[in-house]
Residue, then its C-alpha position, 0 to 999 in steps of 0.5 A: x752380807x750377800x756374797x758375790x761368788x764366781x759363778x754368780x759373777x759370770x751368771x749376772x754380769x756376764x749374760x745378756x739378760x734382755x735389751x736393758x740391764x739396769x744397775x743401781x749402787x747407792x750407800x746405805x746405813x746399818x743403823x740410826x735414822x739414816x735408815x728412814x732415808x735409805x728407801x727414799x733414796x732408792x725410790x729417787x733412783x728408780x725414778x730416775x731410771x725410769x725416765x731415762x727408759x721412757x726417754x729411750x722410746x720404751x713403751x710405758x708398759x716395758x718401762x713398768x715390766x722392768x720396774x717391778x721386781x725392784x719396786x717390791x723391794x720398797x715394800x719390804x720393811x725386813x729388807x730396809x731394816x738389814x742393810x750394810x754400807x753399801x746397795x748394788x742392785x741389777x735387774x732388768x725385765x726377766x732378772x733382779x739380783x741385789x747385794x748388801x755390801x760392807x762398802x759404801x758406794x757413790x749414788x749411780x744408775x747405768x742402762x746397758x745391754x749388760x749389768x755395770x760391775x766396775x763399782x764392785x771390783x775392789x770386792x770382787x777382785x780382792x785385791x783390798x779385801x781381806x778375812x780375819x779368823x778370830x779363834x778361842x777356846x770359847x768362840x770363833x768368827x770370821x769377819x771379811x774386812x776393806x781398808x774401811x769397811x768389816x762385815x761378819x760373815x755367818x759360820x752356820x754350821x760349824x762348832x761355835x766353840x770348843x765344847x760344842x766341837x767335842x761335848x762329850x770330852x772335858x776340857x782342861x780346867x781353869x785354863x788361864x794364859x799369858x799372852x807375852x810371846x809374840x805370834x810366830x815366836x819359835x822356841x818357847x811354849x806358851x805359859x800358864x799358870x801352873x802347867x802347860x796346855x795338856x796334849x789331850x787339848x792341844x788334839x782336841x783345838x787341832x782337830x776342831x781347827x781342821x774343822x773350821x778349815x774346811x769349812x772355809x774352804x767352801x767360804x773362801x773358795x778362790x784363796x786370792x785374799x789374805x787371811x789373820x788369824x786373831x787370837x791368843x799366841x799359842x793357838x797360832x802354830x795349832x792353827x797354821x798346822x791344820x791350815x790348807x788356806x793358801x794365803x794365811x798371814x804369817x803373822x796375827x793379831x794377839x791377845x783374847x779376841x773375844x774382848x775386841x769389837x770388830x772395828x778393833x779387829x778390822x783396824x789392826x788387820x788392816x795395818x797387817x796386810x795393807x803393806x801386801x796389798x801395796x807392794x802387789x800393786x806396786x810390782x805389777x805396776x812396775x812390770x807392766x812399765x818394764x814390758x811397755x814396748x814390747x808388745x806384751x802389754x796395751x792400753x788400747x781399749x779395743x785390743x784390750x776387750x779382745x784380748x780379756x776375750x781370750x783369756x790372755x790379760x794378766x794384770x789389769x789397772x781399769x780406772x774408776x769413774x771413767x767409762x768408755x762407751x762401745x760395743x763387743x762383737x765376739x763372732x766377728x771379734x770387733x770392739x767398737x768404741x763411741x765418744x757418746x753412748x749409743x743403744x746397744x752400748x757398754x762401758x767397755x772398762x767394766x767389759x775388760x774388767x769382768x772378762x778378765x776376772x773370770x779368766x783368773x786374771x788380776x785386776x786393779x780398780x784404781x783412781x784414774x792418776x793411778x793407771x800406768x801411762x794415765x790411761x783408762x785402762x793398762x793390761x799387761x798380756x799374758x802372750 
């Protein structure tokens, strides 16, 4: 997958590159022979998106300055053969930055002034995504999951397992379990057949642990979304003790993870944090209702710009598929807001929504019957 960081959030999607921005999103497959059609799918788009230039009064030989990085892509075989769920690819005449994503996204292309990120926001806002560590003594991964989607991420650099991490110290011989005790339990060891695990093990895991921590630290770097821990039941309490990841589920997925395909791991994730990302969009849905009128919240799409502007949105529900088209004069402060998109023009939700995530606000993408008052947009201020 190619990450989407914060910094590479606010270089993309926040700066105006030239006069227009191009952003495309179209599903893509894995495998199969879903993936012949995949390269054509994107020729189509480019030349809609061409189209659309020339209809603007571009001249032919802009329209073709902005076409040509992306068109190279066409020709890369390698690109088209390492592809995910999902394509989002923004480029305009000086820029051109793609994302292979595990989410399959509906075929759109937006010209703008500013790159369209709206699309992305169930990724980028974290609230839907979710990490789980799959530990052993013999392997450790860590796959990034949505409600649909699992995706592995590359843990380049870190010792794979436990001899890797210490090759110079034996492990304790046929170390074999039972993997009856619940995750979390308290008062009882884990039991093996015919002894305990041995403590020289039990410092050599913590110690690889406290490894694998910090490099997620560089990984995961934000800690807004939960991570599940996967593995046998007496790895848990190792684990949470070398933890400093803010937000590690308390409870796991047990049992040998290495026997579980990473559609297997994503669905029990799933069960497990699906119920924190509810009761989080729940409570902030009923703060903002016990708010309402009393000046601290808005779904006035112009004091909403402005108030992302200055960093004083706290929660955010943006209605997905619905645009509102206008313009953002920072100096002057102005939100103008047109019924038709006009040149110069922005999807001012996608506006809301970006401003306010790097202003370390929460947002929610939601279906538009799920935003508060049934409005295209509804923030609760800060002040």
């Amino acid at each position: 997958m190619d990450r989407i960081t914060m910094d590479k959030l606010k270089e993309t999607f926040l700066t105006r590159h030239s006069k227009w921005c191009v952003s495309m999103f179209m599903p893509t497959h894995r495998m199969g022979r879903g993936t012949e059609q995949d390269p054509i799918r994107f020729k189509n788009l480019l030349r809609e998106v061409e189209e659309r230039l020339m209809a603007k009064g571009l001249r032919s030989t802009e329209v073709q300055d902005i076409l040509q990085e992306p068109r190279r892509l066409l020709q890369d075989p390698l690109f088209w053969q390492h592809q995910k769920d999902g394509l989002a690819v923004f480029f305009s005449a000086d820029v051109l930055h793609f994302f292979r994503l595990p989410m399959a996204f509906e075929e759109l292309a937006v010209l703008s002034n500013r790159f369209h990120v709206k699309p992305l926001l169930p990724i980028i806002a974290g609230n839907g995504l979710f990490y789980i560590l799959a530990l052993s003594q013999n392997q450790v991964r860590l796959l990034e999951g949505t409600r649909h989607t699992v995706d592995e991420i590359d843990l380049e650099g870190i010792a794979q397992n436990l001899s890797d991490a210490f090759p110079h110290m034996s492990s304790d011989k046929q170390l074999q379990f039972h993997t009856g005790t619940p995750s979390g339990t308290e008062g009882r060891a884990a039991m093996f057949h015919g002894h305990d695990i041995s403590n020289d093990t039990k410092d050599r895991l913590l110690r690889w642990f406290r490894m694998i921590d910090r490099h997620l630290r560089g990984l995961l770097a934000g800690g807004q979304s939960p991570l599940v821990l996967a593995g046998v039941d007496y790895l848990f309490p190792l684990y949470k003790e070398a933890n400093s990841y803010p937000n590690l589920m308390e409870g796991g997925i047990s049992g040998n993870p290495e026997k579980l395909r990473p559609e297997e791991l994503q669905g029990q994730g799933w069960a497990l944090v699906e119920p924190v990302f509810k009761k989080a969009r729940e409570k902030a849905a009923a703060r903002y209702r016990q708010l309402a009128g009393t000046g601290q919240t808005t779904i006035d799409v112009k004091e909403a710009v402005s108030a992302a502007h200055q960093g004083r949105v706290d929660v955010l529900f943006v209605a997905v598929g619905v645009q509102v088209w206008g313009r953002f004069d920072p100096e002057n402060n102005r939100v103008y807001v047109h019924e038709f998109p006009e040149p110069g023009d922005e999807d001012l939700l996608d506006l809301a929504a970006i401003q306010s995530l790097v202003q370390s606000g929460t947002v929610y993408a939601v279906a538009p019957e799920e935003v508060p008052d049934q409005s295209p947009l509804a923030a609760v201020l800060r002040y």
